[in-house]
C-alpha positions as CSV (number, residue, x, y, z in Angstrom):
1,X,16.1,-52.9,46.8
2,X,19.9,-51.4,47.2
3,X,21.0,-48.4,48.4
4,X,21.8,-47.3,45.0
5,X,18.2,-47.7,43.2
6,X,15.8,-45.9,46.9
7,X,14.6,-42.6,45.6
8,X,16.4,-39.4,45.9
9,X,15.2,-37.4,48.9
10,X,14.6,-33.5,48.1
11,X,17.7,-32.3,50.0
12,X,20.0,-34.4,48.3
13,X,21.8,-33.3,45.2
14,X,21.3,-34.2,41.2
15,X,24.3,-33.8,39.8
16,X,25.5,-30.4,39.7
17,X,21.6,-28.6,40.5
18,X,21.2,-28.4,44.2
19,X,17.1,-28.6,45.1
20,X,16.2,-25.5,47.5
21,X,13.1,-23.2,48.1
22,X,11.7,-20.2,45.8
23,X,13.2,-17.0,46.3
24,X,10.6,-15.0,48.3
25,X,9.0,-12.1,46.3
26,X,11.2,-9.1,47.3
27,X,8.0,-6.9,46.9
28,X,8.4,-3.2,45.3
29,X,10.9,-1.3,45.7
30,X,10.8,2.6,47.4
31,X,9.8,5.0,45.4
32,X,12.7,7.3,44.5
33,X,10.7,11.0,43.5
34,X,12.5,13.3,40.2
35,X,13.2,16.5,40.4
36,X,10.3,17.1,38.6
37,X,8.5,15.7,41.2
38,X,9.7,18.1,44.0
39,X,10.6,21.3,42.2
40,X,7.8,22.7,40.5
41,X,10.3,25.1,38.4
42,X,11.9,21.9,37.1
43,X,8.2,20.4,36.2
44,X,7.8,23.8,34.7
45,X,10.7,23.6,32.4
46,X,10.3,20.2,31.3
47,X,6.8,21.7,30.4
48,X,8.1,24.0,28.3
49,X,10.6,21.9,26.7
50,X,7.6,19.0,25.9
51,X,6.0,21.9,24.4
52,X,7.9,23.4,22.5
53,X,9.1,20.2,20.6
54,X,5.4,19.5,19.8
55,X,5.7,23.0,18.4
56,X,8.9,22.7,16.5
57,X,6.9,19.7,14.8
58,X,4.1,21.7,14.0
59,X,5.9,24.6,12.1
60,X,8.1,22.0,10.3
61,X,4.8,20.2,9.1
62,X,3.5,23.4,7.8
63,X,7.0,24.1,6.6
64,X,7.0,20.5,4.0
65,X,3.4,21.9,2.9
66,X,5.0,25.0,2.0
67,X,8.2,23.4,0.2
68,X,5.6,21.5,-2.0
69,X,4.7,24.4,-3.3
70,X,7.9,26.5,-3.3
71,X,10.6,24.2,-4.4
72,X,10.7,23.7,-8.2
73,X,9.7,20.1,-8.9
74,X,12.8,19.8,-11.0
75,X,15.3,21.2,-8.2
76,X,18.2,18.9,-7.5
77,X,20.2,19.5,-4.1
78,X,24.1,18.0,-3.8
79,X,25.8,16.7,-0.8
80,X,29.0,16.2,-2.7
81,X,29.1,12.6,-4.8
82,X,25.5,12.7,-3.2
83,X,22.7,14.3,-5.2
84,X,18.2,14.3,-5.0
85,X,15.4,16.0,-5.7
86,X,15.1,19.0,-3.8
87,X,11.4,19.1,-3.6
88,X,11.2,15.6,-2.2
89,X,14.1,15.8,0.3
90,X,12.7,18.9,2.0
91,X,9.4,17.3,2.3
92,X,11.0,14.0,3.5
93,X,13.0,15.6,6.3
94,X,10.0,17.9,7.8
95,X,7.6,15.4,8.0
96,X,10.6,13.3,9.7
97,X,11.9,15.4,12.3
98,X,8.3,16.3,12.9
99,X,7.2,12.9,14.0
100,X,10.3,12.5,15.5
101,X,9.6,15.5,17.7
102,X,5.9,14.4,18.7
103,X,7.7,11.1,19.8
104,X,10.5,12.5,21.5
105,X,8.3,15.0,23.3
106,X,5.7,12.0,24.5
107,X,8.8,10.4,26.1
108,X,10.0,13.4,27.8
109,X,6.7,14.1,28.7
110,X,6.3,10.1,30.4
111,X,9.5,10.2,32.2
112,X,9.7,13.7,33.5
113,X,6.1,14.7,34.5
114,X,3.7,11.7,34.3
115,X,3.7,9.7,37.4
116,X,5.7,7.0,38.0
117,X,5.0,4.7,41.0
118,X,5.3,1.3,40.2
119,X,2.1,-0.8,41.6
120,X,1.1,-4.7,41.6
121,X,-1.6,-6.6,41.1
122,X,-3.1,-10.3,41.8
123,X,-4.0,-11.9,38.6
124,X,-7.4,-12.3,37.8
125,X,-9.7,-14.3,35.0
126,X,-9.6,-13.3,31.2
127,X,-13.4,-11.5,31.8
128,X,-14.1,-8.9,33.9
129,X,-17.2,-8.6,36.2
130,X,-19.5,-5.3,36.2
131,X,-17.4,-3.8,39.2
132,X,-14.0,-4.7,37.3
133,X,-14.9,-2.9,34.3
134,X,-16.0,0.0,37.1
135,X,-12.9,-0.1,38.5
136,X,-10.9,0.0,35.1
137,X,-12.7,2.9,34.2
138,X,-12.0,4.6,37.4
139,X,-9.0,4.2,36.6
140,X,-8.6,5.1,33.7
141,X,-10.2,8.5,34.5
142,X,-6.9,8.6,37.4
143,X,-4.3,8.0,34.7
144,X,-5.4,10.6,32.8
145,X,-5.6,13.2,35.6
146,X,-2.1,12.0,36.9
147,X,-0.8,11.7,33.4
148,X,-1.4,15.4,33.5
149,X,-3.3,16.0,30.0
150,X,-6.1,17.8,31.6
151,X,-3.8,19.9,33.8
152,X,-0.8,21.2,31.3
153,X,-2.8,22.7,29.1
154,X,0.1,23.9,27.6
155,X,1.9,20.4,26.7
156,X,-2.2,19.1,25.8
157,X,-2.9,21.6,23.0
158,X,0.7,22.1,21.8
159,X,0.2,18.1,21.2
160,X,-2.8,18.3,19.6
161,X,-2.2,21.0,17.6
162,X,0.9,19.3,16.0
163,X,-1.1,16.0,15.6
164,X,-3.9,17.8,13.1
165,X,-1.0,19.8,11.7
166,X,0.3,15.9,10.3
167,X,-2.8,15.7,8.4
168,X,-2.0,19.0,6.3
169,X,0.6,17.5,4.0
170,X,-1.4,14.0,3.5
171,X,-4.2,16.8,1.9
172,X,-1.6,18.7,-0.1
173,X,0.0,15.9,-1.2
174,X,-3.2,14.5,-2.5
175,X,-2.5,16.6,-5.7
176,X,0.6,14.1,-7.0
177,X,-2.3,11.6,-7.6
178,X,-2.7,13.6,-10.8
179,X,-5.8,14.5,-12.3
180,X,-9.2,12.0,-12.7
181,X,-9.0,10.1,-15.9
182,X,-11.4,12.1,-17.7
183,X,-11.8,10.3,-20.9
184,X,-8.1,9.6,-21.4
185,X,-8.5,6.3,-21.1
186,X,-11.4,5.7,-24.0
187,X,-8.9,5.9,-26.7
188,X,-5.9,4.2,-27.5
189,X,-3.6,4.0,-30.6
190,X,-5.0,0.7,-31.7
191,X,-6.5,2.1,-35.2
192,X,-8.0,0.6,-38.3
193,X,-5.2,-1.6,-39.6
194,X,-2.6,-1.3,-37.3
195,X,-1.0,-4.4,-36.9
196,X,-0.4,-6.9,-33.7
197,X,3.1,-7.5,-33.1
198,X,4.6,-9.1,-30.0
199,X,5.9,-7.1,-27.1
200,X,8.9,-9.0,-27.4
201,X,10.4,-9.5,-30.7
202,X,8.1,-6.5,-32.2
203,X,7.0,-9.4,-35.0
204,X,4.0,-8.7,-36.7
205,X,1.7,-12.1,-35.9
206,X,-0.1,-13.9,-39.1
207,X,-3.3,-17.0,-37.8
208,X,-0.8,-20.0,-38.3
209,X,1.8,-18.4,-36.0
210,X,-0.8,-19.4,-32.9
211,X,-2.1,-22.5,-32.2
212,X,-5.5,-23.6,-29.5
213,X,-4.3,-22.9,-26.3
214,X,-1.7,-20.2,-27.2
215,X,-1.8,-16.9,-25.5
216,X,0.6,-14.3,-26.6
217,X,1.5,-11.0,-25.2
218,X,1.2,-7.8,-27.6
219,X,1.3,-4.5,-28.6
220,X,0.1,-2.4,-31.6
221,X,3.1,-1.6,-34.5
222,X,3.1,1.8,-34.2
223,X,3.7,1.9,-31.0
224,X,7.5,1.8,-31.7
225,X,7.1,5.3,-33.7
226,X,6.5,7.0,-29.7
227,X,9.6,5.8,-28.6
228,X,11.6,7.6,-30.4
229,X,9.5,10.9,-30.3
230,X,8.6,10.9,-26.9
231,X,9.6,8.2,-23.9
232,X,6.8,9.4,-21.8
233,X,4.4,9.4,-24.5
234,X,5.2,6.0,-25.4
235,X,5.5,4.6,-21.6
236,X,1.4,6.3,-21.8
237,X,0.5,4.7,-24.7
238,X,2.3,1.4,-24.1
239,X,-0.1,1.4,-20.7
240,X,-3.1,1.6,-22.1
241,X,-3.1,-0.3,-25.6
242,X,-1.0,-3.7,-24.4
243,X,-3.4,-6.8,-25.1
244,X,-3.2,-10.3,-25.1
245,X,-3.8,-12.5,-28.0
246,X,-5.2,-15.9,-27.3
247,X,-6.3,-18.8,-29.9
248,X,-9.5,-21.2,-28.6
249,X,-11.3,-24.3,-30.5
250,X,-13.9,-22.0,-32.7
251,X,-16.2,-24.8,-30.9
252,X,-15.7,-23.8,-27.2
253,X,-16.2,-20.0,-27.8
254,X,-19.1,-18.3,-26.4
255,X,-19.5,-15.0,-28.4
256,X,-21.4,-12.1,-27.4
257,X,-24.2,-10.8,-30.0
258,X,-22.3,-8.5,-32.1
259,X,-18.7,-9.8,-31.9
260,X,-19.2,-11.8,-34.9
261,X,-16.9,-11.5,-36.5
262,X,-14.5,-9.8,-33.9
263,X,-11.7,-12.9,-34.2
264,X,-10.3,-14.9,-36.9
265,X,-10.7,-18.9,-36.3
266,X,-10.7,-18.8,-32.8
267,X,-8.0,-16.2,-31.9
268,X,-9.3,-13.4,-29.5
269,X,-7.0,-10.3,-28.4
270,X,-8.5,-8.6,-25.3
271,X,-6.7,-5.7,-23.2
272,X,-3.9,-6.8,-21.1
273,X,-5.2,-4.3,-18.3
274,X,-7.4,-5.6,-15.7
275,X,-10.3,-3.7,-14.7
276,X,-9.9,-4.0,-11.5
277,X,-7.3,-1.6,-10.6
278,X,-4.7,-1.6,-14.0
279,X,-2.5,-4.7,-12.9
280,X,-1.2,-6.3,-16.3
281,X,-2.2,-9.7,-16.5
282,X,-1.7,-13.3,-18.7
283,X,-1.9,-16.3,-16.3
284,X,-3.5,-18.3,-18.6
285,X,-4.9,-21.5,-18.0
286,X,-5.8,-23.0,-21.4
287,X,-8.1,-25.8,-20.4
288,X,-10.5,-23.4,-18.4
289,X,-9.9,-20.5,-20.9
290,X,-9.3,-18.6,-17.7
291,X,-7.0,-15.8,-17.6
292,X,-5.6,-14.8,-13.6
293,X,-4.7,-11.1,-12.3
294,X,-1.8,-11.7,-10.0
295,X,-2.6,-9.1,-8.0
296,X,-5.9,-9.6,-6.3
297,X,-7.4,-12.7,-8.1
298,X,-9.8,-11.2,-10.9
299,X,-10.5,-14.2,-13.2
300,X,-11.6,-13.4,-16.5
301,X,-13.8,-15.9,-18.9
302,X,-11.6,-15.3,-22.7
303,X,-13.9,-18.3,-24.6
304,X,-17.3,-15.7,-22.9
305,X,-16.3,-12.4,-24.0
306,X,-13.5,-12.4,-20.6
307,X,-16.6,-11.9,-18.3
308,X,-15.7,-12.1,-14.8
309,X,-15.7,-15.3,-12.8
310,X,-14.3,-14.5,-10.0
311,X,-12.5,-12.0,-8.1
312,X,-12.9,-8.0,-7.4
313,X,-13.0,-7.0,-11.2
314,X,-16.1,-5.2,-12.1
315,X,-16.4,-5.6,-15.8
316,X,-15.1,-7.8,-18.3
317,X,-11.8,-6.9,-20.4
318,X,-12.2,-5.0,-23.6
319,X,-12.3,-6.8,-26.8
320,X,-10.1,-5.4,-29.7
321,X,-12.2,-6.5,-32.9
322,X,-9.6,-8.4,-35.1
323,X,-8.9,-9.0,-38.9
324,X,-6.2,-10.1,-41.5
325,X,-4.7,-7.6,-43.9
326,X,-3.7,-8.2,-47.6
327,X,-0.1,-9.8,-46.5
328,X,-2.3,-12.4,-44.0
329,X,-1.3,-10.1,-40.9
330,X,-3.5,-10.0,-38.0
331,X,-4.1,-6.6,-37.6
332,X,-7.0,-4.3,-35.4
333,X,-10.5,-3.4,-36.8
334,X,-11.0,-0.3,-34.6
335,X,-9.7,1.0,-31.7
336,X,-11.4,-0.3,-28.2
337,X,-14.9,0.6,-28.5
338,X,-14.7,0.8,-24.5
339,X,-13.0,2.5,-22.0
340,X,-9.7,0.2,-21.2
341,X,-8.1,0.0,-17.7
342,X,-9.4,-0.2,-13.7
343,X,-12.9,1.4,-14.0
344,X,-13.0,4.8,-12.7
345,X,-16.0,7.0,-11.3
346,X,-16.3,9.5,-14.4
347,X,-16.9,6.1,-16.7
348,X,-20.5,6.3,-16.7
């Protein structure tokens, strides 16, 4: 063997890295004390400041409950080019600076007053023995006296009062849910003879314009009539009366007793509203007859009345009865003789 090719002894060097011992562990360093830990008027006046942000945060909590109520809904407020809705802004920027100041108050509350000796620790196993868990707990119980919650009474309920004050506007605000659906969603505008036209070209749709494993989205003709008269009562309508239309071998269809005569050689038109909670669906998959709500998976059965075959959804989709009017239109028998949309407590 030559000198080149004996092994490298520990001291020598590897190229540019030079082998040597760890660093010894420099322990902790002295505790420095705060102010706060020597003047008790300082500690005092931390107190007071810790306190009164978690106060500040209260009143501006209560304050976005009362500007719910106060501000006009329809109150716009301008910062030059810049221009919102009053109502919402106020509410916006107490709830903000109000969470700000609970956080901003914890950290003045951590560095100023809790204490702060830094401590080590040997690590140990992932479980903890019966005197471990002791010993956490004891611990525990001397973080929170040193933390000073017990203690400052003053910082403790100022704290808590401005963290139950947070859930006042969650309650108020409860009200922009809007009212329970009643029995607003058991009619639609779908009426005897109103014809099917698609949502996209507003064409009326005849039998031959479909053929098996065809799905169409649609709407009712006189929906178009709303838009012009009212945008929000056509955006309503529109909601509740969009269907899809779907065409399946007469052969493959499975029809419930007293659909009969509910579709016209083998095209269907259910609601285009899942019953789960309202999401607009038409993933079709024509081989299954399967149609998929995109938003949590409710599959629906069109060839079996769209029973449910899988998913959250708790009933199947409402079946508009269909026929064919004098110019060979397909046009609605009825309106829905069921409730369309997510189901809803008051359905009964």
């Amino acid at each position: 063997m030559t000198e080149k090719n004996l092994p490298a002894k520990p001291e020598e060097h590897h190229g540019d890295v030079e082998l040597a011992e760890p660093i010894p562990d420099p322990g902790i360093e002295p505790h420095e004390p705060r102010i706060t830990d020597i003047d008790p008027k300082a500690a005092d006046r931390v107190e007071r400041q810790v306190s009164g942000m978690f106060g500040l945060a209260t009143l501006l909590v209560l304050g976005a409950c009362v500007a719910y109520f106060a501000i006009p809904r329809d109150s716009i407020i301008e910062f030059g080019p810049l221009s919102g809705n009053a109502n919402n802004m106020t509410i916006g920027l107490c709830i903000g600076l109000a969470l700000f100041l609970i956080g901003a108050g914890a950290i003045q509350w951590a560095k100023k007053l809790m204490v702060d000796e830094e401590i080590s620790e040997e690590r140990h196993a992932a479980h903890s023995s019966p005197e471990q868990i002791a010993e956490i707990t004891e611990a525990f119980k001397q973080g929170t006296a040193e933390s000073g919650f017990t203690r400052r009474k003053m910082i403790r309920n100022s704290l808590i009062g401005a963290l139950a004050a947070l859930g006042l506007p969650a309650v108020v605000l409860l009200r922009d849910l809007g009212p329970l659906p009643g029995r607003a969603l058991y009619t639609t505008i779908w009426a005897k003879g109103i014809r099917i036209v698609n949502d996209v070209t507003d064409r009326p749709i005849k039998p031959a314009d479909l053929v098996v494993g065809q799905l169409v989205n649609a709407q009712p003709a006189n929906l178009a009539e709303l838009q012009e008269e009212s945008p929000a009562a056509y955006q309503n309508a529109k909601a509740k009366a969009a269907v899809i239309v779907v065409r399946i071998k007469p052969s493959e269809i499975r029809t419930k007793p007293g659909r009969e005569n509910w579709g016209i050689d083998g095209i269907l038109c259910y609601s285009k509203i899942c019953t789960h909670v309202g999401c607009p669906i038409s993933l079709y998959e024509q081989t299954t007859h399967h149609v998929l709500c995109p938003c949590h998976q409710s599959t629906f059965d069109l060839a079996d009345s769209a029973k449910v075959v899988f998913g959250p959804a708790a009933r199947p989709l409402p079946q508009l009865p269909l026929a064919v009017d004098s110019e060979g239109y397909l046009v609605a028998q009825s309106d829905f003789t069921e409730p369309v949309g997510p189901s809803f407590f008051e359905r009964g």
